[in-house]
C-alpha positions in Angstrom: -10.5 -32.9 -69.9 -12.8 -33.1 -67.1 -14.7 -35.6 -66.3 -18.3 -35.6 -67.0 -19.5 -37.2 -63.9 -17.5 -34.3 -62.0 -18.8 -31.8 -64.2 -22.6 -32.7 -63.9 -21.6 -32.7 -59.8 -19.9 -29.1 -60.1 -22.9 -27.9 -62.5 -25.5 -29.5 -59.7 -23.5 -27.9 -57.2 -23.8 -24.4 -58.7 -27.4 -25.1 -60.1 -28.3 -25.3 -55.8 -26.4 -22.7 -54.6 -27.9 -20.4 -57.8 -31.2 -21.9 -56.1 -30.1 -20.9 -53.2 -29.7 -17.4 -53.4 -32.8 -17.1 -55.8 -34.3 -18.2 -52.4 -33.1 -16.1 -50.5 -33.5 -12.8 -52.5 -36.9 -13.9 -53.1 -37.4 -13.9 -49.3 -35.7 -10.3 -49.2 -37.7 -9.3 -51.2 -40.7 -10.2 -49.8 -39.7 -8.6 -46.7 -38.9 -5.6 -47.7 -42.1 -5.4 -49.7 -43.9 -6.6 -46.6 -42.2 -3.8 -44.8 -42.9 -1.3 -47.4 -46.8 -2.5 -46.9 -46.2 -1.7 -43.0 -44.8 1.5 -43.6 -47.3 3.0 -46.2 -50.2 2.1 -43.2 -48.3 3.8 -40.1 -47.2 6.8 -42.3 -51.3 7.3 -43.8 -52.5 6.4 -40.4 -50.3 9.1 -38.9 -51.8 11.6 -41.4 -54.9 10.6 -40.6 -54.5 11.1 -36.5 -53.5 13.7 -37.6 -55.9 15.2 -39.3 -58.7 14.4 -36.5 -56.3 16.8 -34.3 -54.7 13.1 -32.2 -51.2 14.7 -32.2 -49.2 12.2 -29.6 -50.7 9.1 -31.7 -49.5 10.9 -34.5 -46.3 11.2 -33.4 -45.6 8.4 -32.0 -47.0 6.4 -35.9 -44.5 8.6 -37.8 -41.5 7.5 -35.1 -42.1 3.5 -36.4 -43.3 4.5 -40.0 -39.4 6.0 -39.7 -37.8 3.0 -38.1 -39.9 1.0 -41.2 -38.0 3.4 -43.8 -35.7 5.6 -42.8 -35.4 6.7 -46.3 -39.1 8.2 -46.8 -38.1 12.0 -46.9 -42.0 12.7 -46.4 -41.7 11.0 -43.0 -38.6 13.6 -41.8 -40.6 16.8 -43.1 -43.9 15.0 -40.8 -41.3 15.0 -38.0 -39.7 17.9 -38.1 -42.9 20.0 -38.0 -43.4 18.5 -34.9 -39.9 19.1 -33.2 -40.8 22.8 -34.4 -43.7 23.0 -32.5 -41.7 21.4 -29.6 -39.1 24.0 -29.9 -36.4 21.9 -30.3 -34.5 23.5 -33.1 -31.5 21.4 -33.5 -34.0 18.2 -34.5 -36.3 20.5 -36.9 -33.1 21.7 -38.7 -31.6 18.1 -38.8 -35.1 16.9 -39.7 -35.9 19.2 -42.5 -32.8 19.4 -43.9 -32.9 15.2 -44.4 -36.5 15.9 -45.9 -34.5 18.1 -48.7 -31.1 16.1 -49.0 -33.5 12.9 -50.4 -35.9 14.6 -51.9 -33.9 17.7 -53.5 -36.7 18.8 -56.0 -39.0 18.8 -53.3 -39.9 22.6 -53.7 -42.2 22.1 -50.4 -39.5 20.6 -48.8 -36.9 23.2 -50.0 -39.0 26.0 -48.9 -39.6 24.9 -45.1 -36.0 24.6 -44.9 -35.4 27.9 -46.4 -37.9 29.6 -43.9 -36.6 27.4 -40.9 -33.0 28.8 -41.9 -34.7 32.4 -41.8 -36.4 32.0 -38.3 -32.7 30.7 -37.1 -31.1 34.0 -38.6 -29.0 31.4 -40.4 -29.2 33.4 -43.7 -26.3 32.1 -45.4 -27.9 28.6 -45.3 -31.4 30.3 -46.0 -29.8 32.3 -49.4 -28.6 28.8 -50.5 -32.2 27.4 -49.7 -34.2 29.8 -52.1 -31.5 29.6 -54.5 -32.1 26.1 -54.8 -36.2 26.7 -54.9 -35.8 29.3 -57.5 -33.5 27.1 -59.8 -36.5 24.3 -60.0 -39.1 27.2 -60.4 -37.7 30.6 -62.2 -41.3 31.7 -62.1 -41.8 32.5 -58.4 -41.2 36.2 -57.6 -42.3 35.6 -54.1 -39.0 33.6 -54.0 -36.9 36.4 -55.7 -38.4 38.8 -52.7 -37.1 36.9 -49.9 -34.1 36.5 -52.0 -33.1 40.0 -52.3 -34.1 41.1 -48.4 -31.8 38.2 -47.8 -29.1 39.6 -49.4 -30.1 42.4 -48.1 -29.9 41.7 -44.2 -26.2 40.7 -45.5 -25.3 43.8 -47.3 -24.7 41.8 -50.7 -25.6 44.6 -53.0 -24.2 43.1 -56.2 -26.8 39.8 -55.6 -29.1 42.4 -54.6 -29.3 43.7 -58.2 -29.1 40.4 -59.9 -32.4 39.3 -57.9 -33.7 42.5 -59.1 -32.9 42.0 -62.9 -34.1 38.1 -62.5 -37.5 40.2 -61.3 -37.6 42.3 -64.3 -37.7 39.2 -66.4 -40.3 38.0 -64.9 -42.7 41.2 -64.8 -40.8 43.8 -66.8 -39.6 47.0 -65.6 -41.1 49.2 -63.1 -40.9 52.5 -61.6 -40.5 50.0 -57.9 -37.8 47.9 -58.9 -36.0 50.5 -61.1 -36.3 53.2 -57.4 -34.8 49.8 -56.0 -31.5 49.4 -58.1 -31.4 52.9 -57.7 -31.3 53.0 -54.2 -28.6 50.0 -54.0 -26.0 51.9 -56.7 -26.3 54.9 -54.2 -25.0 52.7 -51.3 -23.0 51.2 -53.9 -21.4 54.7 -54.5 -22.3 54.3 -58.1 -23.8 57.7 -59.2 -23.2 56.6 -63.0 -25.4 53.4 -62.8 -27.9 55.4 -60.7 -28.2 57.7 -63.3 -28.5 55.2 -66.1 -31.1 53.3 -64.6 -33.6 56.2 -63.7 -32.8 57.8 -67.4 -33.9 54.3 -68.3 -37.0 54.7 -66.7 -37.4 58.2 -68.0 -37.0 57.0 -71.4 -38.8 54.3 -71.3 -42.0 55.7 -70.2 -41.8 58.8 -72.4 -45.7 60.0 -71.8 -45.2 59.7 -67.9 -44.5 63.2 -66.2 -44.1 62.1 -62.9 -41.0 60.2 -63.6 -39.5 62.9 -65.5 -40.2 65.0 -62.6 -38.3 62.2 -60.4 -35.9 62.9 -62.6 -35.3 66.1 -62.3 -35.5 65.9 -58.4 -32.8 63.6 -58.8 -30.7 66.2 -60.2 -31.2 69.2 -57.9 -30.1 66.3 -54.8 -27.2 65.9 -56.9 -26.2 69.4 -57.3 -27.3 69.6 -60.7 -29.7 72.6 -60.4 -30.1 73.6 -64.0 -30.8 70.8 -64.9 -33.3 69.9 -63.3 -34.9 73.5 -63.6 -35.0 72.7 -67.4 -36.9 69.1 -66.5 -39.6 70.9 -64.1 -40.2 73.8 -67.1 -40.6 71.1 -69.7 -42.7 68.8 -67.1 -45.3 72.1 -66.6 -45.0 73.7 -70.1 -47.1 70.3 -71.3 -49.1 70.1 -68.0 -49.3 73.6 -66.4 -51.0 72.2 -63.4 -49.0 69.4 -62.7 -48.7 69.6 -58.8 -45.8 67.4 -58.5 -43.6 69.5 -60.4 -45.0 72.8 -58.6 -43.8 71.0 -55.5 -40.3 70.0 -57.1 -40.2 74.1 -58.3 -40.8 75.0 -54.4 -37.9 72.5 -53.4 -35.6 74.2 -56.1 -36.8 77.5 -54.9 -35.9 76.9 -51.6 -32.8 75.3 -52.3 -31.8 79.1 -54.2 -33.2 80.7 -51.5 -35.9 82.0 -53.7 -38.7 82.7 -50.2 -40.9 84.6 -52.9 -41.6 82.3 -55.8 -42.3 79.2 -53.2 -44.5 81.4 -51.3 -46.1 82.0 -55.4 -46.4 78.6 -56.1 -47.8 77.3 -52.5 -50.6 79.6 -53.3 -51.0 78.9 -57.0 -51.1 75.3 -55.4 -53.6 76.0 -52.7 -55.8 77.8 -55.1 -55.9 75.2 -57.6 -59.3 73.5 -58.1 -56.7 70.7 -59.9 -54.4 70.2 -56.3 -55.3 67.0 -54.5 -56.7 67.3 -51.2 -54.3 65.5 -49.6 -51.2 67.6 -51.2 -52.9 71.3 -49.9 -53.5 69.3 -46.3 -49.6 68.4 -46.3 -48.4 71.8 -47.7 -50.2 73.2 -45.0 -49.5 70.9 -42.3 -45.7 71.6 -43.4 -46.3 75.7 -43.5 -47.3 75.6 -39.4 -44.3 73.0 -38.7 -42.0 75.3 -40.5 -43.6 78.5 -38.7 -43.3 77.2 -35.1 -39.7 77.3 -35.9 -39.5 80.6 -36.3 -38.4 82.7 -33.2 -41.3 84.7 -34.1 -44.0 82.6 -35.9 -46.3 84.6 -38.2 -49.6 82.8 -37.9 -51.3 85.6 -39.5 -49.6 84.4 -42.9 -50.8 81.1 -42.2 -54.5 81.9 -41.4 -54.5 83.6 -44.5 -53.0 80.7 -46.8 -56.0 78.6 -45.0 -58.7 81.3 -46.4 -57.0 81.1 -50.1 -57.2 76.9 -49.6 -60.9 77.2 -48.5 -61.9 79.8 -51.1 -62.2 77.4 -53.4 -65.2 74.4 -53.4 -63.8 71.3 -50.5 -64.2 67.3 -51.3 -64.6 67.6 -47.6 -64.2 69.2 -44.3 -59.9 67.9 -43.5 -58.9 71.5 -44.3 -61.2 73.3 -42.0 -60.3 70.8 -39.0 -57.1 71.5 -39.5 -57.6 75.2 -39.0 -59.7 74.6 -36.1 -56.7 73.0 -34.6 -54.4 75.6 -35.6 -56.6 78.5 -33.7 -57.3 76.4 -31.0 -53.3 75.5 -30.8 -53.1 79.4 -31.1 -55.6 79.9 -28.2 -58.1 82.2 -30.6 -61.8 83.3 -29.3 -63.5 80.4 -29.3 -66.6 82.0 -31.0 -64.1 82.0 -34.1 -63.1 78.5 -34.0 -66.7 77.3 -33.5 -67.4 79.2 -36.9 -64.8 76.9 -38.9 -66.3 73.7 -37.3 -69.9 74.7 -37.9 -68.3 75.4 -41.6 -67.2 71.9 -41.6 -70.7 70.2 -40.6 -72.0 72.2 -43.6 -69.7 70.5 -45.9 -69.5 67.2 -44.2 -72.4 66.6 -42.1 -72.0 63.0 -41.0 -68.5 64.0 -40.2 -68.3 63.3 -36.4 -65.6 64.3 -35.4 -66.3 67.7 -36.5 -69.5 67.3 -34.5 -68.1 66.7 -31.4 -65.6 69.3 -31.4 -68.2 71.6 -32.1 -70.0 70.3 -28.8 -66.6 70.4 -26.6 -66.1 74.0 -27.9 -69.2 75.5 -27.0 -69.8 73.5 -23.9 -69.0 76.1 -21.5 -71.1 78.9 -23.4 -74.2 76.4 -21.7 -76.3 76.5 -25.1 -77.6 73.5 -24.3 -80.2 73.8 -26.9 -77.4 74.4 -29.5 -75.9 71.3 -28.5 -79.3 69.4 -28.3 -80.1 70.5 -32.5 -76.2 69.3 -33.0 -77.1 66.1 -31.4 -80.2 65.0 -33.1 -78.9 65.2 -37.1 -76.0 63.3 -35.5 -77.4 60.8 -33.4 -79.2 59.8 -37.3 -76.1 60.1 -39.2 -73.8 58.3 -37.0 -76.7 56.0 -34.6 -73.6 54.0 -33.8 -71.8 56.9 -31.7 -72.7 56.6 -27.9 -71.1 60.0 -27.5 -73.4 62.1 -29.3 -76.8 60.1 -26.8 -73.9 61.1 -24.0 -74.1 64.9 -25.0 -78.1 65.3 -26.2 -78.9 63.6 -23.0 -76.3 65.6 -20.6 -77.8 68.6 -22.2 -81.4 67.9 -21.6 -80.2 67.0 -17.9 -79.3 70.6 -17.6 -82.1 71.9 -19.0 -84.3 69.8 -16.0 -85.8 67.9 -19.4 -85.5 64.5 -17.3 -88.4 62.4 -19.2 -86.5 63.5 -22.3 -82.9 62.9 -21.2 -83.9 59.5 -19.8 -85.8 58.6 -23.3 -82.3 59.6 -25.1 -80.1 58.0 -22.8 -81.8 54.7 -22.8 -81.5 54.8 -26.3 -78.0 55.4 -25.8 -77.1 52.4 -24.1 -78.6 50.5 -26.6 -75.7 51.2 -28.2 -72.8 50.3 -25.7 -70.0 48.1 -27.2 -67.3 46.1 -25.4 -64.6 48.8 -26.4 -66.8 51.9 -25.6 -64.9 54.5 -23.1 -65.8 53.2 -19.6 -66.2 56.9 -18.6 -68.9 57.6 -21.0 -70.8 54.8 -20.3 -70.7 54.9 -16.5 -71.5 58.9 -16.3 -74.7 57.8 -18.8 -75.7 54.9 -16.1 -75.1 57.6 -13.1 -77.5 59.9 -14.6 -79.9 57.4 -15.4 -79.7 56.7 -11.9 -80.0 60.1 -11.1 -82.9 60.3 -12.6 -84.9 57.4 -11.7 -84.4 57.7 -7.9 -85.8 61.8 -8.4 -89.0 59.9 -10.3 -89.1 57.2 -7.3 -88.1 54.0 -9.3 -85.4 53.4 -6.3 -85.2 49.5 -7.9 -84.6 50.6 -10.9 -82.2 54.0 -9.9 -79.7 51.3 -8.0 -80.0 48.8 -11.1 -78.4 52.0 -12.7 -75.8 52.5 -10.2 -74.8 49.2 -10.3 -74.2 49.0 -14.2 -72.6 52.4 -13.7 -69.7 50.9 -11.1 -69.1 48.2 -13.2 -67.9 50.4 -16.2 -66.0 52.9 -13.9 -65.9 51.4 -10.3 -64.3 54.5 -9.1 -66.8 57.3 -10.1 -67.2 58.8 -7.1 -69.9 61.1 -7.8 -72.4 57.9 -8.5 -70.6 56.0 -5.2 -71.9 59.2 -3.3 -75.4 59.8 -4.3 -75.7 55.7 -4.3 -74.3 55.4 -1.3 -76.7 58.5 -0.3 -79.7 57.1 -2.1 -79.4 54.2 0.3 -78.9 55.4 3.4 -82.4 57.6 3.0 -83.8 54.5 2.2 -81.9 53.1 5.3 -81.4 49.8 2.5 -78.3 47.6 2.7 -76.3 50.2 5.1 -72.8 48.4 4.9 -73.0 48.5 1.2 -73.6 52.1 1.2 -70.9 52.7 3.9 -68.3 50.9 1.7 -68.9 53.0 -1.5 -68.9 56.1 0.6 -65.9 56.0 2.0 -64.4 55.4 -1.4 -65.4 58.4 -2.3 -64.0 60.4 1.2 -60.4 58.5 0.7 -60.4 59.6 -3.3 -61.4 63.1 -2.0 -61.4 64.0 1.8 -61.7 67.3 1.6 -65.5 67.1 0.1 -68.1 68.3 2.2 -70.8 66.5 0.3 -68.8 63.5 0.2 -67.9 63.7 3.8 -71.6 64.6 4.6 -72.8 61.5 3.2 -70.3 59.6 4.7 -71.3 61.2 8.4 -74.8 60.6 7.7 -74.8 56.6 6.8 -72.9 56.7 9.7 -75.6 58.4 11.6 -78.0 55.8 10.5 -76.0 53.2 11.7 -76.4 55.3 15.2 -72.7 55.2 15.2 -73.3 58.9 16.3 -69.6 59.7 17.6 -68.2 58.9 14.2 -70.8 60.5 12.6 -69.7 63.9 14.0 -65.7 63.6 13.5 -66.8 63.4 10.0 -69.5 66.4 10.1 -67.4 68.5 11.5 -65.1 67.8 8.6 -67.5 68.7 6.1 -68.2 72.3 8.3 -64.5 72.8 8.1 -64.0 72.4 4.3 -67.3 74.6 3.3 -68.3 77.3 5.0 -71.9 77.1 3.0 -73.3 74.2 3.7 -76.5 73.1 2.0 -80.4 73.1 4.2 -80.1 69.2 3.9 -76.4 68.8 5.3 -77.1 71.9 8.0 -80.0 69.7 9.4 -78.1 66.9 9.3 -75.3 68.5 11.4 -78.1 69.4 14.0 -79.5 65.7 14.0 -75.6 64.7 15.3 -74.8 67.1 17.6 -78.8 66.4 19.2 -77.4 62.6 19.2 -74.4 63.3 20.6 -75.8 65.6 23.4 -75.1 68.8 22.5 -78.5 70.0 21.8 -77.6 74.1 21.8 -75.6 73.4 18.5 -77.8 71.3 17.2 -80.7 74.1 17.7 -78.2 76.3 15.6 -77.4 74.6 13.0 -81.6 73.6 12.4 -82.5 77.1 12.9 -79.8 78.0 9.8 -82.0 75.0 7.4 -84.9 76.7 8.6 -83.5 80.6 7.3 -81.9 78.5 4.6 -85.4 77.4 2.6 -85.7 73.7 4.7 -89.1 74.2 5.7 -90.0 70.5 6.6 -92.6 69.7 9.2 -90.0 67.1 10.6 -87.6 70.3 10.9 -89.9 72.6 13.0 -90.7 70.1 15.0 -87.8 69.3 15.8 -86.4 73.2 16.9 -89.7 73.1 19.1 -89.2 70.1 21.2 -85.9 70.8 21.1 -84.8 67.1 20.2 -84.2 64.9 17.4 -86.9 63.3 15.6 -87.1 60.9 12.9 -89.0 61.1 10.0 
């Protein structure tokens, strides 16, 4: 027996040590709850830095709210967005991949890892990713698509057809996942299944014609040409005009070598009131590809199978574009060509492209007032298109309508955008210029100029008369010297270029380099204007030889220059400014 004194000691004992511990867990547990306080503030206080856009705070919050618990799998997915932005791979994969391993139903998680796996072309790792993310949700297609391109980029053909069965239980069959499994049992090398799964289709949809046409274009690639003559004749004996099996009856024609009947059946097809636009426009399109490989293409077969398409009514105006093309490809009268596009503004009149090929084709005939009653229905059907002001206002120019030109022109500009062609929009600024310096607005002419060279800083017929403009107005002479020798380096063989050149020179009384670059401009045109015939007079009467300059202002004077400034100048027999 033990003794009771001893045993109440030994119970005591134990009673403080139970004590003790109680203690002690009491504290641990206070501390960890303490530290789960801690964590829950540096991991919500990261989101929230976060959130106002203080990244490095961030950061640096999710670091200790880690060190606080480095069990929170919310705290590794944080982290690891961030070593992704930092590019550091091998921490984002070691990151996310913790995020998933404690959080496993995580389908957030799961699916960051996945598409980190994809990014590192780790697709084995990525498969098992998406496998796991469709196993907690057997609802997500989206998942079953990256699935089967997965196993795709890995040549897994037999997963490739399960993700595609899983897909039909989701949404059912269709005519894209059933051309799918098709495709795969023809890598495969499974003709049987191939053939199952499209009859499958074809019996399933019994009232569909298009698939039983797909069938029976199936069968001809397969050899199998009577039977799938027999699937075309059923497909049109219930729809006669069925234009998909026409099509599939031209392939099987051509595949017997049967050049009549498809020629029968492009027509019946061109013909058809019933054919989709689209369909003619890519029969034809296919017609000149095929005749341009012929040794000796017959393009009067093909202008006539354009005339049987446009015989009947047109949605629009694709088809005659495309025979515009064709002739002008086949380098036909233009007069002809601009026939078909004046067709296609009658069908399509806000079509403007059609428009402007009309204006390109007639250009040269100088019909400016054909172009101008082009212009004005388009400029209202299409107010956005700065080529159309470009055209009506070039045309005007030509026709010396200058008050009306500048009208259309600075309506024009009104509608310049930051992607218009630079070209366009720096010949309508040179004009303008043009212009304005003829009506004496010289502030408003250089404004021009200046807007001009800032679209197209190398137009070198607005550097010249610029550059020109200037020098008459003996304004800012360096800047005009600057732009006009642009003009004399992009082309130095220009008289006029090399005459203004000479003559800013002149006015600078740089008179010896004035002539070296006169005397260019008499060497590379032997008909010099009045103007530049004077001017050559005014050098060579600075430079001392006043017999040639006598010559050449005694040609302005026989050549129309009949200035005061010039006569006076033959009859002193010196230069004299105006």
């Amino acid at each position: 027996m033990f003794n009771n004194d001893i045993f109440k000691v030994i119970t005591m004992r134990r009673t403080l040590f139970a004590l003790v511990l109680l203690g002690g867990s009491l504290a641990i547990h206070a501390d960890r709850k303490d530290s789960l306080q801690n964590y829950n503030y540096f991991f919500l206080e990261a989101l929230r830095q976060q959130d106002m856009g203080n990244l490095t705070a961030a950061y640096d919050l999710l670091r200790h709210a880690h060190d606080l618990n480095p069990q929170a799998a919310e705290v590794y997915h944080q982290l690891a967005a961030y070593y992704v932005s930092m590019k550091n791979d091998k921490l984002a994969r070691e990151y996310f991949e913790k995020a998933a391993s404690l959080d496993p139903e995580n389908s957030v998680y799961q699916e960051k890892l996945g598409k980190l796996y994809v990014t590192q072309k780790d697709y084995p790792n990525a498969i098992k990713a998406f496998e796991r993310l469709y196993e907690f949700n057997k609802t997500r297609s989206d998942v079953l698509q990256i699935l089967y391109q997965l196993y795709g980029s890995q040549n897994e053909y037999k997963m490739m057809i399960k993700c595609l069965e899983r897909m039909e239980t989701l949404e059912g069959t269709n005519e894209q996942i059933a051309l799918s499994k098709m495709q795969i049992y023809e890598q495969m090398g499974e003709k049987r299944k191939e053939y199952d799964e499209l009859k499958s289709l074809v019996d399933g949809n019994p009232l569909n014609l298009n698939y039983r046409v797909m069938f029976g274009n199936w069968l001809l690639q397969n050899g199998k040409k009577k039977e799938a003559l027999q699937k075309y004749r059923e497909v049109l004996k219930e729809d006669p005009d069925n234009s998909l099996a026409k099509v599939s009856m031209m392939d099987y024609y051509n595949n017997i070598g049967d050049k009549a009947s498809v020629k029968t059946i492009l027509r019946e097809l061109l013909q058809s009131p019933k054919t989709a636009q689209t369909l003619k426009l890519e029969l034809l399109r296919q017609v000149i590809a095929s005749s341009q490989k012929d040794n000796n293409p017959d393009s009067t077969e093909v202008l006539r199978l354009f005339s049987e398409a446009l015989a009947v009514p047109q949605e629009n105006a694709d088809i005659y574009m495309l025979k515009a093309a064709y002739m002008s490809f086949l380098k036909l009268p233009k007069p002809d060509i601009t026939r078909v596009y004046e067709r296609a503004i009658e069908i399509e009149p806000d079509n403007s492209s059609a428009r402007i090929a009309l204006i390109q084709n007639i250009w040269d005939t100088h019909d400016y007032d054909k172009v101008i009653a082009i212009c004005r229905p388009a400029i209202e059907y299409n107010p956005d298109e700065i080529l159309f002001y470009y055209f009506q206002g070039m045309a005007q120019f030509h026709k010396h309508d200058n008050n009306a030109a500048l009208e259309t022109y600075r309506k024009g500009v009104g509608q310049i955008k930051p992607d218009s062609d630079p070209s366009i929009v720096s010949d309508i600024y040179g004009i303008m210029g043009d212009i304005l310096h003829e009506k004496g607005l010289n502030k408003e002419a250089f404004q021009a100029y200046d807007s001009c060279l800032q679209w197209k800083p190398d137009n070198v017929l607005a550097l010249n008369n610029y550059a020109y403009y200037l020098s008459q107005a003996n304004d800012n002479l360096a800047k005009a010297e600057e732009m006009s020798y642009k003009t004399i380096k992009a082309e130095p063989n220009n008289s006029t270029f090399l005459d203004t050149y000479a003559w800013i020179l002149f006015q600078q009384k740089r008179y010896e380099e004035a002539k070296i670059y006169i005397e260019q401009a008499i060497r590379n045109d032997s008909t010099l204007s009045n103007v530049v015939k004077e001017h050559v007079g005014d050098i060579y009467a600075q430079t001392g030889d006043i017999g040639k300059a006598l010559d050449f202002w005694q040609q302005a004077l026989k050549a129309g220059n009949d200035s005061a400034t010039l006569k006076k100048k033959i009859q002193l027999k010196k230069y004299i400014a105006e």
